[in-house]
N, C-alpha and C positions, 0 to 999 in steps of 0.2 A: 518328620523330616521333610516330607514332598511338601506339605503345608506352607513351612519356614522358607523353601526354596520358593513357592511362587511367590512369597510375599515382600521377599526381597527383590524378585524380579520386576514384581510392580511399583516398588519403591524406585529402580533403577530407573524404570522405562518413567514416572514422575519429574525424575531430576533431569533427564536425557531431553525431557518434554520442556521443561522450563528453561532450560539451558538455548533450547533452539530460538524459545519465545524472548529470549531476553537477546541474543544475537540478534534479532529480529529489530528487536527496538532500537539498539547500538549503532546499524547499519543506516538508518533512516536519515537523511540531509537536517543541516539543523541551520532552519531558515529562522531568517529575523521577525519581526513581527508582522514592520513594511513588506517585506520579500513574499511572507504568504499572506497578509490582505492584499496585496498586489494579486497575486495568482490568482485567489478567490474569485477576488472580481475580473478578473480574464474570463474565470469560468465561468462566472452567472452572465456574461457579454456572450459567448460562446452559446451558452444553452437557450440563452434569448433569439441570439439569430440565427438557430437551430430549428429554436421551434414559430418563428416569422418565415422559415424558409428561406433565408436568406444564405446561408450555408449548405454544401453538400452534405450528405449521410459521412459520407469515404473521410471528410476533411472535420465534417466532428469528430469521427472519433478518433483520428489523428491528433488532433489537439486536445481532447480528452485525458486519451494514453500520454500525453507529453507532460499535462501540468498535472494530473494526479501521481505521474513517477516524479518528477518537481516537489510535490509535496510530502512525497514519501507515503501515501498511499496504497500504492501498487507497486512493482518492479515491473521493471522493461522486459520487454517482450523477445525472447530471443529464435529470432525465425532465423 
């Protein structure tokens, strides 16, 4: 019996698991094609004058955190 009970437990905590993962995808912005090669290339311009120096540390990753929650990437930061 204790057997059958943890094996349904792990079965639960499986679907409990996929359930979150599939939320997860759902919740994600749903950019055009334009909309995210647009952002892309914001970000390879960003990391370029990043690393020319031509940007703060503070101000990359500002704008980092902004277009990878844009792209649905990451979630915003709630401080």
């Amino acid at each position: 019996m204790a057997k059958r009970a943890r094996e349904m437990a792990r079965q639960q905590k499986r679907e409990d698991k996929q359930e979150r993962q599939e939320s997860k995808v759902d919740a994600s912005p749903k950019l055009s094609d334009q909309e995210e090669t647009a952002l892309l290339e914001e970000f390879a311009r960003l990391n370029a004058d990043y690393a020319a120096e031509r940007v703060s540390e503070s101000h990359f990753a500002e704008e980092k955190q902004r277009i990878l929650v844009a792209l649905g990437i990451e979630k915003e930061d709630e401080s």
